[in-house]
Structure formats: structure tokens, C-alpha cells
C-alpha positions as CSV (number, residue, x, y, z in Angstrom):
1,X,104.2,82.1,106.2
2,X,101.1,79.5,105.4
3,X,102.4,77.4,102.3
4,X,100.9,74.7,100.6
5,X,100.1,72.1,103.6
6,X,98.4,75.1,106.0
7,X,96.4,76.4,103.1
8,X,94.9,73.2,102.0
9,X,94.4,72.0,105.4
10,X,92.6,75.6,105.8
11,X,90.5,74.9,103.0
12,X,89.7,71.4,103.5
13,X,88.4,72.7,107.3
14,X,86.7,75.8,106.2
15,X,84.6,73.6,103.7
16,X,83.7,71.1,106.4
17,X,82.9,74.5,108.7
18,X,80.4,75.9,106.1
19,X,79.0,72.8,104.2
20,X,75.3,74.1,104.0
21,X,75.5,77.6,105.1
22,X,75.3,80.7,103.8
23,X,77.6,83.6,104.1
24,X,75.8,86.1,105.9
25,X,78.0,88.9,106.1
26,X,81.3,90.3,105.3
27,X,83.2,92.8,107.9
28,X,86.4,95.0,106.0
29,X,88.3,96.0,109.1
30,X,91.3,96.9,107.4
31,X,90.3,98.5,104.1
32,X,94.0,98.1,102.4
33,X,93.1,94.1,102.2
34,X,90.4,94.4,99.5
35,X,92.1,94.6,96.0
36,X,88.5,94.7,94.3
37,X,85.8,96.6,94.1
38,X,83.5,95.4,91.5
39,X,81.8,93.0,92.1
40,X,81.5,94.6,95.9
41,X,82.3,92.9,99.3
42,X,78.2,93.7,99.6
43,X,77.3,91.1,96.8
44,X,78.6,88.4,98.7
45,X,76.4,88.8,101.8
46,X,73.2,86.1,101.2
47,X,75.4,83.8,99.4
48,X,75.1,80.2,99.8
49,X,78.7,78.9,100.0
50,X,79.2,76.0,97.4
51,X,82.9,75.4,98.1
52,X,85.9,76.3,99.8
53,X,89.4,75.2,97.8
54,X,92.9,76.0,96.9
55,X,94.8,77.6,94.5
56,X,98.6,77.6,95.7
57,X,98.7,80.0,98.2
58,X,95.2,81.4,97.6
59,X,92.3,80.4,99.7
60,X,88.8,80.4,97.6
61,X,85.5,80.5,98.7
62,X,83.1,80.1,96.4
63,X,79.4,80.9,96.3
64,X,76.0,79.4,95.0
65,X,76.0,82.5,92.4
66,X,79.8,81.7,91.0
67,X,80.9,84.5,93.2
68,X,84.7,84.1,94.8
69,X,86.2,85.5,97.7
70,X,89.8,84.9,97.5
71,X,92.2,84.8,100.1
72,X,96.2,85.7,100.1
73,X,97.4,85.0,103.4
74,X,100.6,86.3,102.9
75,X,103.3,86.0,105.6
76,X,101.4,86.6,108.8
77,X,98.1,85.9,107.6
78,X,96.0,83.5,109.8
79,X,92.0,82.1,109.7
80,X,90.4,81.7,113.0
81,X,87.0,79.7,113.3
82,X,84.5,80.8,115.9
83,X,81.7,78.8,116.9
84,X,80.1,82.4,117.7
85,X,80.8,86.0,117.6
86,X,80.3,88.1,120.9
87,X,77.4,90.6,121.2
88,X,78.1,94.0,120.5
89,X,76.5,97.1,120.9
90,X,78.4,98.7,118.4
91,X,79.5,97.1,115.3
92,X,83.2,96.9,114.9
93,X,85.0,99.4,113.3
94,X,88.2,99.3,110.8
95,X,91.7,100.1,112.9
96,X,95.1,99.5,112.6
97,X,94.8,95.7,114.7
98,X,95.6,92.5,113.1
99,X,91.9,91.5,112.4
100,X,91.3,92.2,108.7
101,X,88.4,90.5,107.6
102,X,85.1,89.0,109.9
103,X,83.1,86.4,107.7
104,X,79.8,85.9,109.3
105,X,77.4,82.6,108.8
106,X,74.0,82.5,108.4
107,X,74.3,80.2,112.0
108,X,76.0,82.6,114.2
109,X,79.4,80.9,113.7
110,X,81.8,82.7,111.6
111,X,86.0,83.1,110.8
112,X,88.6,86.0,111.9
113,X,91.1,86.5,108.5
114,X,93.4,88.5,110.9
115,X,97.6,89.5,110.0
116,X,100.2,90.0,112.5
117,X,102.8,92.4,112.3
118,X,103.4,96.2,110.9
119,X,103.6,95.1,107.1
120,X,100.2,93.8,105.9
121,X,100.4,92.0,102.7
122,X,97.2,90.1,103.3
123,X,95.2,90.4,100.3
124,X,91.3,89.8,99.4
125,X,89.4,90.3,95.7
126,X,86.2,89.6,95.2
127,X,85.9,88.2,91.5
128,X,83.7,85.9,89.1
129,X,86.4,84.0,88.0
130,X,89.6,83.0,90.4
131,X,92.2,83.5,87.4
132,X,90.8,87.4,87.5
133,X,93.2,87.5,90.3
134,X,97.0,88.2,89.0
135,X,98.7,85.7,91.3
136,X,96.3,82.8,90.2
137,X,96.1,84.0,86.9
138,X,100.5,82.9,86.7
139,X,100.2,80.0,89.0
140,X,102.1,76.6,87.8
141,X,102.1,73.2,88.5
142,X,100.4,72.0,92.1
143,X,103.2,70.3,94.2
144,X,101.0,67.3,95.3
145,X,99.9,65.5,92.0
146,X,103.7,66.0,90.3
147,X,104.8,63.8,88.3
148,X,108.3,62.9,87.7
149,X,107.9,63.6,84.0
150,X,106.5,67.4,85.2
151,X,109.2,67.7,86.9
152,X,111.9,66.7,84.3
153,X,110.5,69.0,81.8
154,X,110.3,71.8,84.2
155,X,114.7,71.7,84.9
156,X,115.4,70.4,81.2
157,X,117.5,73.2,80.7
158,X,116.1,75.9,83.5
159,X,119.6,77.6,84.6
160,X,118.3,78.5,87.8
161,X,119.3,77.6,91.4
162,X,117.0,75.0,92.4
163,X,116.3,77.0,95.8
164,X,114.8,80.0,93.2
165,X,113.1,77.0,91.2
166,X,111.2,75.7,93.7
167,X,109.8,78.9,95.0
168,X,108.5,80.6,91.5
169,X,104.9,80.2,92.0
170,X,104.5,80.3,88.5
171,X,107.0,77.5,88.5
172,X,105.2,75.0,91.5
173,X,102.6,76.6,92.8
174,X,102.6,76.5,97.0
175,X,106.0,75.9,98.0
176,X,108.2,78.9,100.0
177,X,110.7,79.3,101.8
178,X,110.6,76.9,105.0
179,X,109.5,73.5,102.6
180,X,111.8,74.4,99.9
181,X,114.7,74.1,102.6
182,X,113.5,71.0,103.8
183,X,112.9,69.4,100.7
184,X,116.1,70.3,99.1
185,X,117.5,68.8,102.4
186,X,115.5,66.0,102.1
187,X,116.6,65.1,98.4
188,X,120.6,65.6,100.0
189,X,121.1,68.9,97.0
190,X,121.9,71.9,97.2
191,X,119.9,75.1,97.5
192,X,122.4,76.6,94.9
193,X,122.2,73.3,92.7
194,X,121.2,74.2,88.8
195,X,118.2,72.4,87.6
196,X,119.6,71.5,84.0
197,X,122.8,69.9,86.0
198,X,120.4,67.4,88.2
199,X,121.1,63.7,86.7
200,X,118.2,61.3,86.6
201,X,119.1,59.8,89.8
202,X,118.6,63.2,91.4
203,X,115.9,64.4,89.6
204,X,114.2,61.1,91.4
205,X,115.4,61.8,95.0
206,X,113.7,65.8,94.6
207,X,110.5,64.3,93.2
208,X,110.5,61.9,96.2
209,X,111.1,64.8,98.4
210,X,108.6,67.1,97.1
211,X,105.4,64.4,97.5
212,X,107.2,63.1,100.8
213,X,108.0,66.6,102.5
214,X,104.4,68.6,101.4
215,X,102.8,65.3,102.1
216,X,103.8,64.8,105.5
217,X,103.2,68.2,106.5
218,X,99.7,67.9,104.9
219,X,99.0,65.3,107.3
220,X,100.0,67.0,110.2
221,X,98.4,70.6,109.1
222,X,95.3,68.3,108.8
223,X,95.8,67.2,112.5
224,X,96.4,70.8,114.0
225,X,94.3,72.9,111.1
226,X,92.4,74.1,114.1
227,X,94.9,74.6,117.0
228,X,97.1,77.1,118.5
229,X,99.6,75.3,118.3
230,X,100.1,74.7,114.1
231,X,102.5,77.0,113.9
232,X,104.8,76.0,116.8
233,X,104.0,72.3,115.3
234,X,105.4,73.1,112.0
235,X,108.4,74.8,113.3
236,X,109.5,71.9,115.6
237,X,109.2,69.6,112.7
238,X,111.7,71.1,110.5
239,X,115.0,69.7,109.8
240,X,116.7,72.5,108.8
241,X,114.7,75.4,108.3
242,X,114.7,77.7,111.1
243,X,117.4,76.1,112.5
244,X,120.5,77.7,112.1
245,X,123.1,76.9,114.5
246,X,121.6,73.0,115.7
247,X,122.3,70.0,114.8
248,X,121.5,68.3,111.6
249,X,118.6,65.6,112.7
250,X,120.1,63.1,110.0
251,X,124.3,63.3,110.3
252,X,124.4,66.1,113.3
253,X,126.5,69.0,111.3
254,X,125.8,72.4,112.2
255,X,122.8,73.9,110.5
256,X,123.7,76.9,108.2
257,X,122.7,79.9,106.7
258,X,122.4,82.0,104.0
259,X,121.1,85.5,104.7
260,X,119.3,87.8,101.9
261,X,117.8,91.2,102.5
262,X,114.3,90.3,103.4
263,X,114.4,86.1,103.6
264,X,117.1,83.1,104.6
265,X,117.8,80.2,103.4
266,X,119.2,77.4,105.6
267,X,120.8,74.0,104.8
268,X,123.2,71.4,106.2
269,X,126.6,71.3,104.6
270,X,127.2,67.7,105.1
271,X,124.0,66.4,103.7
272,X,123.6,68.7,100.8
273,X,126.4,70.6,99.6
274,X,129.6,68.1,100.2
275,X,131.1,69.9,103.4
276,X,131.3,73.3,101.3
277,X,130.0,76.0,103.2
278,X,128.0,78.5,101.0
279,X,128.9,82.4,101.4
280,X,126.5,84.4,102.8
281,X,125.5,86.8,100.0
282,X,123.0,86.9,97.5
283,X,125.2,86.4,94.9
284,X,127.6,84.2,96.6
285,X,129.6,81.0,95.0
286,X,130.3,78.2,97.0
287,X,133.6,78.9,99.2
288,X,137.0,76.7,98.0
């Protein structure tokens, strides 16, 4: 799934990609992506583009007219730039593929919002105003300007795993599942940690880990924004997430895992949890 780093790298190229242009024309291929239907898709088409940002997860275009077409990429979601679109005779026509959305510019060149996969969760809304959409609308705190005092009064007293914490995007707005695993790895806690039990001294290392883990991923999302190989380039530069079964990069302990019904969880049991090895079920305690 795109978090944080991929979606603002996305954003950051898509602005540079239509600085100047207009958005000529919007293609609906898959008509369960469009949550909205007033204002239509139609009222974006002749739109000068002003901007192209980031809320969390959500992609934003924004037009001249204060028009936004907002993006959810969900799990499988993807945006592909072309430089042009082929001639057709026909215009294409909405099927059961994984391209969703086709946003033409005013150039010739254009992007492919297209979703892998049998379950489509990839979600569009055309709005006046972002927080119109629900998901924006509950968003918290963005990850990469934290501050250690944001961060202090959002455990003081939260009795919540710090693996749920970090992933309540109305909590921290960005992070899921593959960089709360390495962050929480990174800052040697638990996944099953509670945030009103963190002493100062840990509260320090998760801040660390937060700017240091996103960070670092930023930079390298920036590098590969527009390559095949992003995804593969994420994965191999995990430490534990995905990895169940290898070695720990930092002390070489087996990689575990926690499996729930639709998501996993994975950590290193030397490194984070003391040698325990956590149970796998959602529910589970740490095993004596």
C-alpha cells in the first residue's frame, strides 16, 4: 500500500508534471472509483491545475477555479505518467481492468490512476473543499513536521498498543502498516507496547524513528517516484516488514510474525520485545 513517503513523492512529481497545464480531460473507466457526483467529473475538464499536494494518504489536485480532485490510492492503487497517450479510434471504455481513472493534459501528456487486484478500494471525489472528503475531514497530525511535544501529548494516557497508535489516521496521518513495523523496530519497542507506559527516554527514541524512518523513505520514493522499480525498492529496504522468517539486519534473530484476518504485523523479538515471542492472535498477550 502507498503510505506517506510514495504519496508525497507522487505529489511532489505530479506538480512538477503539470506546473502550467491544464487538465484537459478526465476518463472514469471504473465507475465504482468516483464517490462524488456534484460537482461532476465534467467540471474539471478546462481546468488550469494550480497545485498538486498531500493530505495523509490522499492525493489532491487542485484547480485554478478551487476545484479538487482527490485521490485514495488505497492498497493497490498506483499513478502512472505518460509523456503521451496512444491514438485511438475508439475512446476507451469502462471494464473490469485495473486502469480506473485517465487524466488528460492540455499537452498530450497525461497519468493512468490504475488498481491491481479483485478488491478495488481506490477512491476519487470531486469536491470544493478537501475536508468535504470523510477521510480528510478526520485526519491527525502529519508524521514529518512532529514534534516531540505532539507526540507526548498524543500517548499521555492513550491505552492503546502503539502498533494501533501509529496507524489511526486520525491519530498520525500517513503511516500503515509496513512503516509502523519498521519504525517501532527502529525505536527497539514493541508493536504491543502501550503508549501511556513509554518513559521519556522511549518516547525520544519513537520520535527519532518516526522523522528517521518516513524521512529516509521520502528520500528514496523521491529517487524512484517515477520507476518500475519503487515498489520492489521499498520492499528490499525493510528491516522487518515483509520479512518474516530472515534475519534481523541489526542483531540477526529471526523475523516474526503476527497474523490478523486481513493484515500482519512483523517484528524482531530480540530488538523489540526482550526475546518474548508474541502469540499469533489478535488478541494475543506476550507468551511466558
Amino acid at each position: 500500500m502507498p503510505e506517506l513517503p510514495e504519496v508525497e513523492a507522487l505529489a511532489e512529481r505530479m506538480a512538477e508534471l503539470c506546473a502550467g497545464r491544464v487538465l484537459a480531460r478526465v476518463d472514469v473507466l471504473s465507475f465504482q472509483v468516483l464517490k462524488t457526483f456534484d460537482p461532476p467529473v465534467t467540471a474539471l475538464h478546462g481546468q488550469a491545475i494550480r497545485a498538486v499536494g498531500r493530505h495523509g494518504k490522499f492525493l489532491d489536485l487542485v484547480t485554478a477555479d478551487g476545484l479538487h480532485l482527490v485521490l485514495h490510492l488505497a492498497r493497490a492503487g498506483w499513478i502512472r505518467h505518460h509523456a503521451s497517450f496512444p491514438a485511438r479510434s475508439q475512446p476507451l471504455k469502462a471494464g473490469r481492468g485495473p486502469l480506473a481513472l485517465r487524466l488528460h493534459l492540455d499537452d498530450g501528456s497525461g497519468f493512468d490512476v490504475t488498481e491491481q487486484g479483485t478488491t478495488k478500494r481506490l477512491a476519487a471525489y470531486v469536491v470544493t473543499d478537501p475536508h468535504q472528503v470523510p477521510g480528510i475531514e478526520k485526519l491527525g497530525a502529519d508524521p514529518l513536521g512532529l514534534t516531540i511535544e505532539q507526540l507526548t501529548a498524543l500517548t499521555a494516557g492513550v491505552r492503546r498498543r502503539l502498533k494501533t497508535l501509529l496507524t489511526d489516521q486520525t491519530v498520525l496521518a500517513g503511516i500503515g502498516n509496513a512503516y509502523s513495523d519498521e519504525i517501532l523496530h527502529a525505536a527497539r519497542l514493541s508493536p504491543y507496547a502501550l503508549a501511556a507506559g513509554l518513559t521519556p527516554e522511549q518516547l525520544a527514541a519513537l520520535h527519532a524513528a518516526i522523522r528517521a524512518t518516513l524521512g529516509a523513505a521520502l528520500d528514496r520514493a523521491r529517487a524512484g517516484a517515477a520507476a518500475d522499480t519503487l515498489k520492489s525498492d521499498k520492499k528490499s529496504a525493510m528491516a522487518v516488514h515483509g520479512r518474516e522468517g530472515l534475519p534481523c539486519p541489526v542483531c540477526g534473530e529471526t523475523v516474526r510474525s503476527v497474523n490478523f484476518a486481513d493484515s500482519s504485523l512483523q517484528y524482531c523479538p530480540h530488538c523489540q520485545t526482550g526475546g518474548r515471542v508474541l502469540a499469533d492472535r489478535r488478541l494475543s498477550r506476550l507468551l511466558k
